[in-house]
N, C-alpha and C positions, 0 to 999 in steps of 0.2 A: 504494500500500500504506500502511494505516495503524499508526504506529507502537503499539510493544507497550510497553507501561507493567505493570509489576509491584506490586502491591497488598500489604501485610502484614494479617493481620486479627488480632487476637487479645482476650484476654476473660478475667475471670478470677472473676465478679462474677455470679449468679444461673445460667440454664441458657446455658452457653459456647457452647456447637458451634450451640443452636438461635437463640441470637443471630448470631452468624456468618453462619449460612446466612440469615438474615433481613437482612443486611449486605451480604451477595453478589446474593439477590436484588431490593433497593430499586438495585443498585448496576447490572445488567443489565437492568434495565427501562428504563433511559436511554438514546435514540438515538444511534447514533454508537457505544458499549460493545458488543463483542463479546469472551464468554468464551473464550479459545488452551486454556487448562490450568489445573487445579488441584490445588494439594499434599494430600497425606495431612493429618491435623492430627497437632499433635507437642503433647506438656505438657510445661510449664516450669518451675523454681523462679522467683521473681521476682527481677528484677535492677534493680539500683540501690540508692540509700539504704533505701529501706523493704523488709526483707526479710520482713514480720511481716505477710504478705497471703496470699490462696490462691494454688497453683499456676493460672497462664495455658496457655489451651490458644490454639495460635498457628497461621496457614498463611498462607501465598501464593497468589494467584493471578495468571496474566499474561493479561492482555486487550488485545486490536486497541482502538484509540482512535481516532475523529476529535476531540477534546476537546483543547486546550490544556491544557498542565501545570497551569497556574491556575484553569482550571475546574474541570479531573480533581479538584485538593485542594479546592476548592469545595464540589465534590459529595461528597467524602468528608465532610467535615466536616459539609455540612447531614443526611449518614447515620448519622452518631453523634449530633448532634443529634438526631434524629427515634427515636435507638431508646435515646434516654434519657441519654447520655451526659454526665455534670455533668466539671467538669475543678477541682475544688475542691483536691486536693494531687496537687504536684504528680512524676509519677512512681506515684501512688498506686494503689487498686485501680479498674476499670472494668469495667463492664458490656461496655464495646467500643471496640478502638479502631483504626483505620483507616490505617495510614501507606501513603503511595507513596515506594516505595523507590526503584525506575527508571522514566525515561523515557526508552526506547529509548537513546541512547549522549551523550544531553543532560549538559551540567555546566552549572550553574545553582546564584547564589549572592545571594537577593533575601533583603528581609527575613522577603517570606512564604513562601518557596519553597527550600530547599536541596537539589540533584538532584547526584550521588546523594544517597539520603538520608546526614544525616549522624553516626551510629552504625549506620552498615548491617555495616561490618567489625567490629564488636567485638559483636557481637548472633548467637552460636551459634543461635538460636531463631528465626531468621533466615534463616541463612547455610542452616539444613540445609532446608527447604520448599523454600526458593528454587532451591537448589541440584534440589533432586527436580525442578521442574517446567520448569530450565534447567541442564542438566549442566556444558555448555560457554560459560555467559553469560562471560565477563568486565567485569572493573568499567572503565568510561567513562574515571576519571583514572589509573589506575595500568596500564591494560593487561594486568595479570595475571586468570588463570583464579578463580574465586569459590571456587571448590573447594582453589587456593591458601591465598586468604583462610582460609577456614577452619581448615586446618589452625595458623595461627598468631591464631586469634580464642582472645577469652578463655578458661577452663573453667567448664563449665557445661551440668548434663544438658540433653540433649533428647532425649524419651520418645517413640518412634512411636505413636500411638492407632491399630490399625488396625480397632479395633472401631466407630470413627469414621466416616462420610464427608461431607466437606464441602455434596458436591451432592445428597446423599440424605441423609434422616434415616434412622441405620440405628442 
């Protein structure tokens, strides 16, 4: 069996959801990727220093992997890359952007690699996708339910898009 790694996608910069779905799909066309599940999309305020950006529309996906962590972000990154994505400030707006948050029950702490990721519990925007498309995940170092997490992650809406869907333009 191959392990399930969880993807964040999110966008906040030109058309979101059709960038997205354009990130999912360069992202499934790689052997070895198989899509498990995908989240609703949710919209965000932005968080961090620069508040004075558009609202991010954000999901999760969890995919079967024969891909090494190191390749899985590999791959993301050459997908942001490819669908435009400049990284000029930082925190700032983007067109797209790609995190892996889990690899399967992996702790990992490289320079290029930090598993889980590491603002996965303070990241509502986050916590609530993830949570949809794994009720019962729990987090790798702490052992507690994610749905825990949640309830003590920072404040900060997150809007269900249901007019949205990830895997269809609707």
């Amino acid at each position: 069996m191959s392990p399930r790694a969880y993807v964040g996608l999110g966008a906040n910069l030109g058309e979101r959801a059709t960038t997205c779905r354009a990130a999912l799909a360069l992202l499934l066309e790689q052997p070895g990727i198989t899509l498990h599940q995908a989240s609703s999309f949710y919209e965000t305020e932005p968080q961090g220093p620069i508040r004075s950006q558009p609202r991010f529309l954000n999901a999760v996906v969890a995919l079967d992997t024969l891909l090494a962590p190191a390749e899985l972000l590999e791959l993301l990154l050459s997908i942001e890359d490819e669908l435009g994505r400049t990284r000029t400030v930082p925190q700032g707006p983007r067109g797209i952007d790609l995190d892996l948050l889990l690899y399967g029950e992996l702790c990992l702490d490289t320079p290029e690699l930090t598993l889980p990721h590491p603002r996965l519990l303070q990241r509502r925007f986050v916590l609530v996708p993830l949570l949809e498309v794994a009720p019962e995940l729990r987090h790798p170092q702490t052992g507690r339910r994610l749905a825990d997490h949640l309830a003590a992650a920072p404040p900060g809406e997150v809007t269900w898009c249901p007019e949205l869907n990830l895997l269809t333009a609707s």
